[in-house]
C-alpha positions in Angstrom: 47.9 15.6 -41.6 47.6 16.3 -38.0 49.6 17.9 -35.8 50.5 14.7 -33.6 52.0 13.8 -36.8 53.7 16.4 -37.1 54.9 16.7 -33.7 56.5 13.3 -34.2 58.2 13.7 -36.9 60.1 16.8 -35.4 61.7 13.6 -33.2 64.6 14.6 -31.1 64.2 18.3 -32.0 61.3 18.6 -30.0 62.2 20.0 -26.7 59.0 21.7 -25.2 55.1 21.8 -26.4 52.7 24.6 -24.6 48.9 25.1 -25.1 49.0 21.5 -27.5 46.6 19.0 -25.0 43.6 20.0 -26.8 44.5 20.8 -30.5 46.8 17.1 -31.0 44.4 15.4 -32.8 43.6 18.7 -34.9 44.5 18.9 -38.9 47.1 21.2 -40.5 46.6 22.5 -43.9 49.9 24.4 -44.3 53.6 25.7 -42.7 55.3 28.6 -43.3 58.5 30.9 -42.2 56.6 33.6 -43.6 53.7 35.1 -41.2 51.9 37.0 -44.3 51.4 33.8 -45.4 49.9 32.5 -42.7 45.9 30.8 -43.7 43.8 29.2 -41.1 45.3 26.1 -40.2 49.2 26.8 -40.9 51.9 26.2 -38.8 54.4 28.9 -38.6 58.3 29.3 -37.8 59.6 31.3 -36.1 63.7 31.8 -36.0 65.4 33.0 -33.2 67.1 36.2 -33.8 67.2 40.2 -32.1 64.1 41.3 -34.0 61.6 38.1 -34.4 60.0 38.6 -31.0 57.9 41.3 -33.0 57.3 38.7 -35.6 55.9 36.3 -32.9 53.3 38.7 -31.7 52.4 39.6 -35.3 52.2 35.2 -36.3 50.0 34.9 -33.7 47.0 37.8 -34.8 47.1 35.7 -37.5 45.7 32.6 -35.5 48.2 29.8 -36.6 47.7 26.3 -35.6 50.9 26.1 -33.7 54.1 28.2 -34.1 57.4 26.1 -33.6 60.7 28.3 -32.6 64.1 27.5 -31.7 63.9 30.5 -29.1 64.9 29.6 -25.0 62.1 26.9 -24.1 59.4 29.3 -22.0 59.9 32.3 -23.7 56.5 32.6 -24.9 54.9 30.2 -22.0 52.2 33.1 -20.9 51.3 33.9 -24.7 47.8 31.8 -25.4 49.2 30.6 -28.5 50.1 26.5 -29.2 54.0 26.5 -29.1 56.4 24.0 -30.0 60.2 25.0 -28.8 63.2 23.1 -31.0 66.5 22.7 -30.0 68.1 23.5 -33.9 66.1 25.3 -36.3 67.6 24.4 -39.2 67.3 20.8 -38.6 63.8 21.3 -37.8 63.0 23.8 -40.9 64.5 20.8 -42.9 62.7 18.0 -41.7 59.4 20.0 -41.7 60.3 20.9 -45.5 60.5 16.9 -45.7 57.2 16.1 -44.0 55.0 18.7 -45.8 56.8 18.5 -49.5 58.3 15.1 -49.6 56.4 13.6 -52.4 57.2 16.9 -54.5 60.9 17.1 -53.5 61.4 13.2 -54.4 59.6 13.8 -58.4 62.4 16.3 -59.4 66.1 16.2 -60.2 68.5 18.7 -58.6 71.7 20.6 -59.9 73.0 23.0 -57.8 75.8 25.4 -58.4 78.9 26.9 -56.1 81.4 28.9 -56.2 82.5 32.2 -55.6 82.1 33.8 -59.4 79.2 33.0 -61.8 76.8 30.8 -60.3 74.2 32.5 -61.6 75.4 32.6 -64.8 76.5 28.9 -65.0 73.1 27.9 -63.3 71.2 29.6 -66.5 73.0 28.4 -68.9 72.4 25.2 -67.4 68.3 25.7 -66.9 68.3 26.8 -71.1 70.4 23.9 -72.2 68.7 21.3 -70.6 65.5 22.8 -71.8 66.6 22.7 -75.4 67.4 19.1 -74.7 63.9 18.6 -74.1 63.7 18.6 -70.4 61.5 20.8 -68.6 63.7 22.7 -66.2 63.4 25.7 -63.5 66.2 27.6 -62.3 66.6 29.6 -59.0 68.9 32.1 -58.4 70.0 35.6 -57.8 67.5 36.8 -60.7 64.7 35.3 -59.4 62.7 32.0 -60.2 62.4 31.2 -64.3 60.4 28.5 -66.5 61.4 26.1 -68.7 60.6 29.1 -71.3 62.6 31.3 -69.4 59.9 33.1 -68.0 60.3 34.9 -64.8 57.9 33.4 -62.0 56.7 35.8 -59.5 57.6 34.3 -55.7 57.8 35.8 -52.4 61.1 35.0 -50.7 63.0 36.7 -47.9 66.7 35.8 -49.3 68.2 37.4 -52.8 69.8 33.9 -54.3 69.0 30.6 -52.6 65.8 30.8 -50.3 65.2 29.5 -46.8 64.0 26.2 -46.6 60.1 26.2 -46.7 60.2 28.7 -49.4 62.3 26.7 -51.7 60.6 23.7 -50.7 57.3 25.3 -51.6 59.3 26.5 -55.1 59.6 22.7 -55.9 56.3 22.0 -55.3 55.3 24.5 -58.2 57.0 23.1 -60.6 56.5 19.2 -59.1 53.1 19.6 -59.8 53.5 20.7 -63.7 55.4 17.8 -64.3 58.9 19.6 -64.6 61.9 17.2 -64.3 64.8 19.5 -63.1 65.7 22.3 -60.8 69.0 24.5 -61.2 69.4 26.3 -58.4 72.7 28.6 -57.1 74.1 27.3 -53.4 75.6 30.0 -52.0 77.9 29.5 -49.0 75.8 30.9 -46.3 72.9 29.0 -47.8 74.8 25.4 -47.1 76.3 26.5 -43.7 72.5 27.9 -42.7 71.9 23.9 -44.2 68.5 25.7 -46.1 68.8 23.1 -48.7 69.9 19.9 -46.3 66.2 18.5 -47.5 67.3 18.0 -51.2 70.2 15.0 -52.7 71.6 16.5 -55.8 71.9 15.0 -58.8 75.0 16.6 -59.7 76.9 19.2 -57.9 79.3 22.2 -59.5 81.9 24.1 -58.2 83.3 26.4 -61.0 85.6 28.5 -58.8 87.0 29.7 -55.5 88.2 33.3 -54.3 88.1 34.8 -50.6 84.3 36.3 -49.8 81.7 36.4 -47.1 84.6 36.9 -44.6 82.1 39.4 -42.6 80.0 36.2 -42.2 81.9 33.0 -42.2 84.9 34.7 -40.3 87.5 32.9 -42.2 88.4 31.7 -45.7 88.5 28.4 -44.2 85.3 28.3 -43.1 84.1 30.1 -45.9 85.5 27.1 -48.3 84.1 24.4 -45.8 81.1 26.3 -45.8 81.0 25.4 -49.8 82.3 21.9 -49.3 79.6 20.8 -47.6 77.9 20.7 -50.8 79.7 17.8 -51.9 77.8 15.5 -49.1 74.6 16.2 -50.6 75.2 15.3 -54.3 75.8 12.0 -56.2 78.2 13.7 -58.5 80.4 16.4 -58.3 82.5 18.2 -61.0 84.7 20.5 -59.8 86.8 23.0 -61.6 90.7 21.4 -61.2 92.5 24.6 -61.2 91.4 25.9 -58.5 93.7 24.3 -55.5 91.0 25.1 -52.9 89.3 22.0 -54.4 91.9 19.5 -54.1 89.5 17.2 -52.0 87.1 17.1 -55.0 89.7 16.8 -57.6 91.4 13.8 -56.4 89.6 11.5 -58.0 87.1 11.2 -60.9 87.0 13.8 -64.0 87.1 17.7 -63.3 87.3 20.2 -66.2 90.5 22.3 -66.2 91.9 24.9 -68.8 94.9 22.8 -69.2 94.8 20.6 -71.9 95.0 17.0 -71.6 92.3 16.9 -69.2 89.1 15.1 -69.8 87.2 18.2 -70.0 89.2 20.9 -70.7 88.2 24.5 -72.3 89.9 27.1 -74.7 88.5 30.5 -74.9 88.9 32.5 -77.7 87.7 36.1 -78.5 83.9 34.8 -80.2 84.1 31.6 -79.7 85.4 28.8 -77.0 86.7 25.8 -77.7 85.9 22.2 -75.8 87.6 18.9 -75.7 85.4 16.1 -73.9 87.4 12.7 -73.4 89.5 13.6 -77.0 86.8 15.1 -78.7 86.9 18.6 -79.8 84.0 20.7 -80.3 83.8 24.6 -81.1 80.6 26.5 -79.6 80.2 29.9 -80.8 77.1 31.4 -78.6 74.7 34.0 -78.8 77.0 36.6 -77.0 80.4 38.1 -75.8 83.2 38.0 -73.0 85.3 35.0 -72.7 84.7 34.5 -68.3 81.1 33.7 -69.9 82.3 31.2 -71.9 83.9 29.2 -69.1 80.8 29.2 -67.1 79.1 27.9 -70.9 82.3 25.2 -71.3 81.4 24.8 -67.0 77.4 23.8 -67.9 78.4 21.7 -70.8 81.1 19.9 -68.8 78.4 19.1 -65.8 75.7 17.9 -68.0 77.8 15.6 -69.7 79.1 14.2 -66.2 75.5 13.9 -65.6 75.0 11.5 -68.4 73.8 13.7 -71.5 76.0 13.3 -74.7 78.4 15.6 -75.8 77.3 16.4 -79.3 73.4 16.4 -78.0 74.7 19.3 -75.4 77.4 21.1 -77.3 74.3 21.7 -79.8 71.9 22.9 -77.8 74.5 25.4 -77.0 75.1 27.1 -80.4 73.5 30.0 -80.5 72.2 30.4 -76.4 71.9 33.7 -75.1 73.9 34.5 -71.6 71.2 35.8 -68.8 70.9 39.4 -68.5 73.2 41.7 -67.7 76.2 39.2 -67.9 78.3 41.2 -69.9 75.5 42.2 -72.0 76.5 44.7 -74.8 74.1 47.4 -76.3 73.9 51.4 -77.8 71.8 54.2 -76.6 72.4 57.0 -79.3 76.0 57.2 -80.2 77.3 55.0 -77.4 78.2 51.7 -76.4 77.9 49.6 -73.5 78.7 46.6 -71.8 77.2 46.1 -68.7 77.9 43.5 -66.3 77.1 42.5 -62.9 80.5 42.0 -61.4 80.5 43.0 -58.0 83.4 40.6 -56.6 87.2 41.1 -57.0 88.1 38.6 -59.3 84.7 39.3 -61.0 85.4 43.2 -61.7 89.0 41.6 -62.8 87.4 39.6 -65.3 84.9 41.7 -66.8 87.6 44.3 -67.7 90.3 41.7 -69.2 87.4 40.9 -71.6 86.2 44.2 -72.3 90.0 45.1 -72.5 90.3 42.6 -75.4 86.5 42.9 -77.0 87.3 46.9 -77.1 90.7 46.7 -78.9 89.3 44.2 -81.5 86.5 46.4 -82.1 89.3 49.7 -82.4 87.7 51.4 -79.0 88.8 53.0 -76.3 87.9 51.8 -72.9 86.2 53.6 -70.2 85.1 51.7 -66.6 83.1 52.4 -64.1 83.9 50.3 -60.3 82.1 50.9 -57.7 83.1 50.9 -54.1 79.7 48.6 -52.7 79.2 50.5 -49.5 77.0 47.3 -48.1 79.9 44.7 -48.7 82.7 46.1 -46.2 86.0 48.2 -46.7 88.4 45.4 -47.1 86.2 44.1 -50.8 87.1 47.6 -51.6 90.5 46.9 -51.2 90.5 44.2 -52.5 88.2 45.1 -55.6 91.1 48.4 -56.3 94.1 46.4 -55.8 93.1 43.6 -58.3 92.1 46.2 -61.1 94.0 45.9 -64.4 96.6 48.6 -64.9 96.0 49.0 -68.5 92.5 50.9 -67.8 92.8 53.7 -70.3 89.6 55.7 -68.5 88.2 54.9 -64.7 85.5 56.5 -63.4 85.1 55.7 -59.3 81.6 55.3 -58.1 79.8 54.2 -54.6 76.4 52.6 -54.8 75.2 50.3 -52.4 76.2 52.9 -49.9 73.4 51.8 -46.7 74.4 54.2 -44.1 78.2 54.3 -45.1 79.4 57.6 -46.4 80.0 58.0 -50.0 83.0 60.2 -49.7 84.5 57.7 -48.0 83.9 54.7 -49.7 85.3 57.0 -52.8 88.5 58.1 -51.2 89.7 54.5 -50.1 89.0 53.3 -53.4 91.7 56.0 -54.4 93.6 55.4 -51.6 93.8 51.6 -52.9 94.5 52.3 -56.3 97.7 50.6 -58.3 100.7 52.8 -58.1 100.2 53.1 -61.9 97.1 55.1 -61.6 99.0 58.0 -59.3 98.9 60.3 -62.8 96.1 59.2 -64.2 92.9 61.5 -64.1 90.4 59.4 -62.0 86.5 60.7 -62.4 84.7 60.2 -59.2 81.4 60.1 -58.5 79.5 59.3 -55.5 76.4 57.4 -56.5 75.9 54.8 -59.6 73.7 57.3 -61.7 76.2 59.9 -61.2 79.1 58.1 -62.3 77.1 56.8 -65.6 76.7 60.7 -66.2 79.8 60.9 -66.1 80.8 58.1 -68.3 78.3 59.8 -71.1 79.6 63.1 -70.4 83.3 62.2 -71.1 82.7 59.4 -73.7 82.5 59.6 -77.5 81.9 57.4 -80.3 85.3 55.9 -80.2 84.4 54.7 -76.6 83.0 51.1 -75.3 81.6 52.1 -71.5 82.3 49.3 -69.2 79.6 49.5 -66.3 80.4 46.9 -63.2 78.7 46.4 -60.2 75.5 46.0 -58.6 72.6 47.3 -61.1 69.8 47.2 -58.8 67.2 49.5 -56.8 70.2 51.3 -54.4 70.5 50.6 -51.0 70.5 54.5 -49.5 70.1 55.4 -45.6 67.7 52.9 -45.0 65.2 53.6 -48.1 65.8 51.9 -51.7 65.9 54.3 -54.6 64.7 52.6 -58.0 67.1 52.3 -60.4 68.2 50.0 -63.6 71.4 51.0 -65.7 69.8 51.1 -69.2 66.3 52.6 -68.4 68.5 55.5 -66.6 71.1 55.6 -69.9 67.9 55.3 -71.8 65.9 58.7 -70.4 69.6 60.3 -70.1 70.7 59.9 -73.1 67.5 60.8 -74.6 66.7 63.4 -72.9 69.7 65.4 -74.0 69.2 64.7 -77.2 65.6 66.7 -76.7 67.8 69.6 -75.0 70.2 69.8 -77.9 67.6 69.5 -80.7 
């Protein structure tokens, strides 16, 4: 293609070109949002923001063909690099995703999935159960990009869950061109307000649930939810969870799945197993794991994919026996003690995850212990939040910050005291101020008649700046055995 072409198809984006009157007629072999990337040939773009001046400078060592950018036409006028200024980036990013990836975006089918709790665990069961029903699927998400053999696929991307929009629209071009027939893919609210996948029409949209989050970005709940809506727009079908009244406008019409019985889809979960009923007919799934908040984002898969025209008893098969992704409530021993770790980091999340250990714990005669952390990167009102929704039958809590960025741990520790439920004022609280230190803690007050609970974030920690490697059971693993070596 050439970059006349490609000018064009820009349209009424275009406001300003610089340096162009000799290169028009010149070809492109590539675009990208990422200057690493750049080859001979690409286009790059460029966002507008307080830092991507630098960015601009370092693009053009790298001799693009042209770099587009939304920033104020004549910025970059004396710079003897080809320039293309844009009034809207996003609508530009999406229409240049269009141009260069069309013919791989229009070979797939889409599913995406929203909501405030488990998309990524909704969006994997999703990805395994359509590849057990034969169809080759990828799924994108918070843990990266995975095969239809659930293989982790190594890509660059700049954004932790859904990426920008050339980088997922060179994702689909992967798989388009091994003949794969589905993406999964999580839709997170910032995602659809930043419009990053505008360039995509879903197949079948999924909105499993709706709590306040993001505030420090969208401002309000309302935008926050609208923010999410906007999903909708881009999707031939949506199924919606009914029980949540934020998603009344969905709900009104059609079939939603609901916990309430009666309902064309509705779900019963019990402590192994969870019960479905799909337009009268009742099914029992019992999967390859634990906690019943993952079995409503199973019951949530097997409700969309049956809304997207798959049978029931093909789907609710392919379910027996699936595994949940890792580190969704995922329950293992090191030594003489058990775990369950999970990756709740949200209110209602953390909420969740201890009702069902809660339950899990007392079938299996335990005691619990749980570790929350106060996420120093997500602000001090989730904190609040996070303590004041905790369950006041918590027989051990052990306080942790992780996360922390260039907040102070102390801090983040004593509001998460301060914010306690009254019924925790005699209770003796362990504290710790970073994620390894409160799973030391947990071992070194645990015994065998303990289940440890770990929530939050298990990931390399965010700490002044600089990331410090880290993953919950390699740490438990050289702990644990490591004191094992001491005493023998």
């Amino acid at each position: 293609m050439k970059i006349n072409e490609i000018v064009d198809a820009l349209g009424e984006q275009l406001l300003k070109s610089i340096n162009m009157q000799d290169s028009m007629e010149k070809s492109v072999s590539g675009i990208t949002s990422m200057y690493q990337d750049i080859e001979p040939g690409h286009v790059f773009m460029l966002k507008n923001s307080a830092t991507s001046a630098y960015y601009f400078d370092a693009a053009s060592a790298n001799t693009p063909a042209f770099i587009i950018t939304d920033f104020e036409v004549g910025r970059f006028d004396d710079r003897d690099v080809p320039v293309v200024y844009v009034e809207d980036f996003m609508k530009a990013a999406n229409k240049m995703a269009e141009f260069f990836y069309g013919e791989s975006i229009k070979k797939l089918k889409y599913i995406a999935v929203t909501g405030t709790n488990g998309k990524t665990t909704v969006s994997h069961f999703i990805g395994r159960l359509l590849s057990n029903l034969g169809c080759r699927t990828a799924t994108v998400g918070t843990l990266g990009i995975f095969d239809d053999s659930y293989q982790k696929v190594p890509f660059r991307h700049t954004t932790p869950t859904t990426p920008m929009h050339l980088e997922f629209a060179e994702i689909i071009k992967h798989f388009a061109d091994r003949d794969y027939d589905y993406i999964v893919y999580e839709a997170t609210s910032i995602a659809l307000d930043q419009q990053r996948t505008d360039f995509i029409w879903n197949d079948m949209a999924i909105f499993n649930n709706f709590s306040p989050e993001h505030i420090e970005y969208h401002g309000t709940v309302e935008a926050y939810l609208s923010a999410k809506l906007k999903l909708a727009e881009r999707s031939t079908r949506v199924i919606a969870n009914a029980d949540v009244p934020e998603y009344a406008a969905l709900t009104g019409q059609g079939r939603h799945f609901s916990k309430s019985p009666g309902t064309y889809y509705h779900y019963q979960t019990e402590l192994d197993h969870v019960n479905l009923s799909i337009g009268g007919s009742s099914y029992m799934v019992s999967p390859g794991f634990i906690g019943e908040h993952n079995y409503i984002n199973l019951a949530t898969a097997v409700f969309g994919l049956v809304e997207t025209g798959f049978s029931a008893a093909a789907v609710t098969e392919a379910s027996r026996g699936i595994q949940a992704p890792v580190h969704r409530f995922e329950l293992f021993s090191e030594g003489s003690y058990d775990f369950v770790l999970d990756f709740a980091h949200t209110p209602v999340a953390i909420n969740e995850a201890i009702l069902n250990a809660l339950k899990y714990a007392r079938a299996k005669g335990k005691n619990l212990m749980v570790m929350v952390t106060g996420i120093g990167l997500r602000g001090q009102d989730k904190i609040k939040m996070t303590m004041e929704m905790l369950p006041e039958d918590i027989p051990y809590l052990i306080l942790a910050a992780e996360q922390v960025g260039y907040e102070d741990e102390e801090m983040i520790v004593q509001m998460m005291r301060k914010h306690l439920p009254e019924s925790y004022n005699n209770m003796n609280i362990i504290t710790a101020f970073s994620r390894q230190e409160g799973i030391v803690q947990a071992i070194e007050h645990a015994d065998e008649d303990t289940l440890i609970l770990l929530t939050g974030i298990n990931e390399p920690q965010n700490y002044r700046g600089g990331m410090v490697a880290h993953d919950d059971r390699e740490f438990i693993s050289s702990y644990v055995t490591g004191n094992l070596n001491k005493k023998g």
